[in-house]
C-alpha positions as CSV (number, residue, x, y, z in Angstrom):
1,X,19.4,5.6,40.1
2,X,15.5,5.3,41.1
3,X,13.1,2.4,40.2
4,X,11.6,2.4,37.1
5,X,7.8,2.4,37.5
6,X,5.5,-0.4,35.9
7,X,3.7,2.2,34.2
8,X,6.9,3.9,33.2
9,X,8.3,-0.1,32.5
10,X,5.2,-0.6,30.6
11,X,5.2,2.4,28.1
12,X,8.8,1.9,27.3
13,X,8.2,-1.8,26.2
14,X,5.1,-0.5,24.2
15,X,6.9,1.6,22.3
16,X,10.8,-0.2,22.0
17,X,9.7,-4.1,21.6
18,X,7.7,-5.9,19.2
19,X,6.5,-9.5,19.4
20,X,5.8,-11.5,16.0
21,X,6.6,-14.2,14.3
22,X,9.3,-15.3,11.9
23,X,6.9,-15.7,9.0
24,X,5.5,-12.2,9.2
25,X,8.8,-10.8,9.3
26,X,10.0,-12.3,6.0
27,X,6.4,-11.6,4.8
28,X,7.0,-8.1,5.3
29,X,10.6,-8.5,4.1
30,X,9.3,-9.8,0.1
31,X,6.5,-7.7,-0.1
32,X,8.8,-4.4,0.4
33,X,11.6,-6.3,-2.1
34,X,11.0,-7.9,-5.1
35,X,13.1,-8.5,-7.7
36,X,11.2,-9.0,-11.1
37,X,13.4,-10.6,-13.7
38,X,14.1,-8.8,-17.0
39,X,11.1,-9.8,-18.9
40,X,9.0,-8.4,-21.9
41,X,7.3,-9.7,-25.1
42,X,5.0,-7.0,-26.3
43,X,3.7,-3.4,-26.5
44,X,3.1,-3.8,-22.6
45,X,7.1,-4.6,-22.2
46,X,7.3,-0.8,-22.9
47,X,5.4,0.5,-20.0
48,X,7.0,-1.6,-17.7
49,X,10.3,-0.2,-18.6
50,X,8.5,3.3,-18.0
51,X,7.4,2.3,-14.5
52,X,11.1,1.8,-13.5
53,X,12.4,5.0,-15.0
54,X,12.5,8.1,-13.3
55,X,9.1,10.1,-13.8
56,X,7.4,7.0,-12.3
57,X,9.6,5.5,-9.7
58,X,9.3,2.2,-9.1
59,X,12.5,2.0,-7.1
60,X,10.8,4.3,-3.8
61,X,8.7,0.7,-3.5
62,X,11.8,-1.1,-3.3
63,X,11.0,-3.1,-6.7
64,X,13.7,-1.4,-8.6
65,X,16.3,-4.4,-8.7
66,X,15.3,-5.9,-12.2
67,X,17.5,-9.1,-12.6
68,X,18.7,-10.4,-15.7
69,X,18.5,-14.0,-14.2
70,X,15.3,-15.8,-13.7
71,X,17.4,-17.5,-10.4
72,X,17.9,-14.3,-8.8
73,X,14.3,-13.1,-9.3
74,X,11.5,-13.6,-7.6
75,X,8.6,-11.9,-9.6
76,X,7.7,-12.3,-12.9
77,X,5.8,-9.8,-14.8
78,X,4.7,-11.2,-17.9
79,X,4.1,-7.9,-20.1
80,X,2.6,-8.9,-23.4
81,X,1.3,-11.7,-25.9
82,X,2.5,-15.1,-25.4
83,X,2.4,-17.1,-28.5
84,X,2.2,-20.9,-28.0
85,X,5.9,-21.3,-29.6
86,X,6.8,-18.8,-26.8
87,X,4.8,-20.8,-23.6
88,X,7.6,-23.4,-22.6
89,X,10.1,-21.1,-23.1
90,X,7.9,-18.8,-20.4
91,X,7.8,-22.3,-18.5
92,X,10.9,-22.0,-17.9
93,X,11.8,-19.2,-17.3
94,X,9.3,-19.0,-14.3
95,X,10.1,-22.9,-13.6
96,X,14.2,-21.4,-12.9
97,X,13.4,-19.1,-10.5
98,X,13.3,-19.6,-6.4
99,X,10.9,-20.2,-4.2
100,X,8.7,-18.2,-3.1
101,X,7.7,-16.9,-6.8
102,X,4.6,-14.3,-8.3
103,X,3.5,-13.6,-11.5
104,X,1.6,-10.5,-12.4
105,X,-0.1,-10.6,-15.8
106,X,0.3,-7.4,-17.5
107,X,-2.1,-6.1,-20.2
108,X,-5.1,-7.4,-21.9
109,X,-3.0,-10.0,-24.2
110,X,-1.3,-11.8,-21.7
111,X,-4.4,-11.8,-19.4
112,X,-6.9,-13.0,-22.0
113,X,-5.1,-13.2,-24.9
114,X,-6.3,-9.7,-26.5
115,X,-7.1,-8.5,-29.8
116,X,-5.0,-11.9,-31.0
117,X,-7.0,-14.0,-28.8
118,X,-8.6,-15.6,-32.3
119,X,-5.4,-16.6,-33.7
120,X,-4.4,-19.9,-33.7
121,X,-0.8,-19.5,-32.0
122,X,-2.3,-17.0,-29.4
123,X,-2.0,-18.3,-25.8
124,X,-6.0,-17.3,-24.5
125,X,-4.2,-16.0,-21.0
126,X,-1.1,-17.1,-18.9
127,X,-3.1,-18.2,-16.5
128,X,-3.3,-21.3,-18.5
129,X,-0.3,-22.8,-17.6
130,X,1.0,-20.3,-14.8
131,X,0.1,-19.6,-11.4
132,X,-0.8,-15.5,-11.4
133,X,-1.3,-13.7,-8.9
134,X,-2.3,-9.9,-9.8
135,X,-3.9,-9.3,-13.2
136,X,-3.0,-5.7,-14.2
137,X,-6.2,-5.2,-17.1
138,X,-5.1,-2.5,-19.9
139,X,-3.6,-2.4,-24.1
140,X,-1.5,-1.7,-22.7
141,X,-1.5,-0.5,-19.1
142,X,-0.1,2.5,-17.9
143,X,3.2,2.5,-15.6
144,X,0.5,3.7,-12.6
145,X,-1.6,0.3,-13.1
146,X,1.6,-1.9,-12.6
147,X,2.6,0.2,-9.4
148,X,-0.8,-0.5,-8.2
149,X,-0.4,-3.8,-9.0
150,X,2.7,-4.4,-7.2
151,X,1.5,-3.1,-4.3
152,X,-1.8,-5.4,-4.7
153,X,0.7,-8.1,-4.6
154,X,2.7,-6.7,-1.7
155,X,-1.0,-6.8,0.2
156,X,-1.3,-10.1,-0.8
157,X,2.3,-11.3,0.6
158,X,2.3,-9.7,3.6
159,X,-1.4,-11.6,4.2
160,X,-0.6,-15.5,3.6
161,X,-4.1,-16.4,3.7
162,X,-5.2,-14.4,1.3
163,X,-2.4,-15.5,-1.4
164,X,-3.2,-19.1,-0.5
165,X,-7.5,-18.7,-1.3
166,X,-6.6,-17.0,-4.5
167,X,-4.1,-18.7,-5.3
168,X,-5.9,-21.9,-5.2
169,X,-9.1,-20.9,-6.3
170,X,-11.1,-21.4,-3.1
């Protein structure tokens, strides 16, 4: 057998090996898996269950694994009004589940409270006592607009500093 060539040596490590580091791969690694745990309160509940069924397809994402445990899942997607008896019990749902955890808010009610907002058990948005991520705006949102929000969120895992400027306001 001949030599091998550097420039023949050089093309073959171009295209066979690639150098990164551990935190990218198990970037990459949530962002193409998550596991959102079985969670619905409203009208919004409804088009989540859509985005999972057939004609939409959540599962060619990789997001298809719904858990019926908040300790096995790692996204929560907070689909409707949350009325203030209903916050801790949110709380802790989202306080059971592993590190690292997201939370998409999903519709106008749980982003902002809604048409209920002027009640006086509404919660005015989750994002008053949970950390969210990816706001997904709609009464309620289509099954396309929480795709697109998952995949918002899947940019901002697979980027780090991007989820930790948001994520703390800066």
């Amino acid at each position: 057998m001949g030599q091998i060539k550097e420039s023949e040596a050089q093309e073959l490590l171009q295209n066979n090996v690639i150098v990164t580091s551990v935190e990218r791969v198990l970037n990459w690694a949530r962002g193409n898996s998550f596991w959102p745990v079985t969670f619905g309160l409203a009208c919004c509940a409804i088009e989540m269950m859509a985005a999972g069924g057939a004609r939409f397809d959540l599962s060619r994402f990789g997001y298809e694994v719904f858990r019926p445990s908040p300790r096995q899942a790692d996204l929560m997607i907070v689909a409707g009004t949350v009325n203030r008896k209903m916050e801790p019990l949110v709380h802790r749902i989202y306080e059971q589940m592993p590190e690292p955890k997201y939370v998409i808010a999903m519709g106008s009610c749980a982003i902002s409270g809604g048409p209920f907002v002027d009640s006086y058990n509404v919660t005015p948005g989750v994002d008053t006592f949970l950390p969210v991520d990816v706001y997904v705006p709609g009464c309620p949102p289509r099954p396309e607009a929480l795709i697109y929000g998952m995949l918002e969120l899947k940019k901002k895992v697979n980027d780090p500093k991007m989820a930790r400027l948001v994520r703390h306001g800066k």
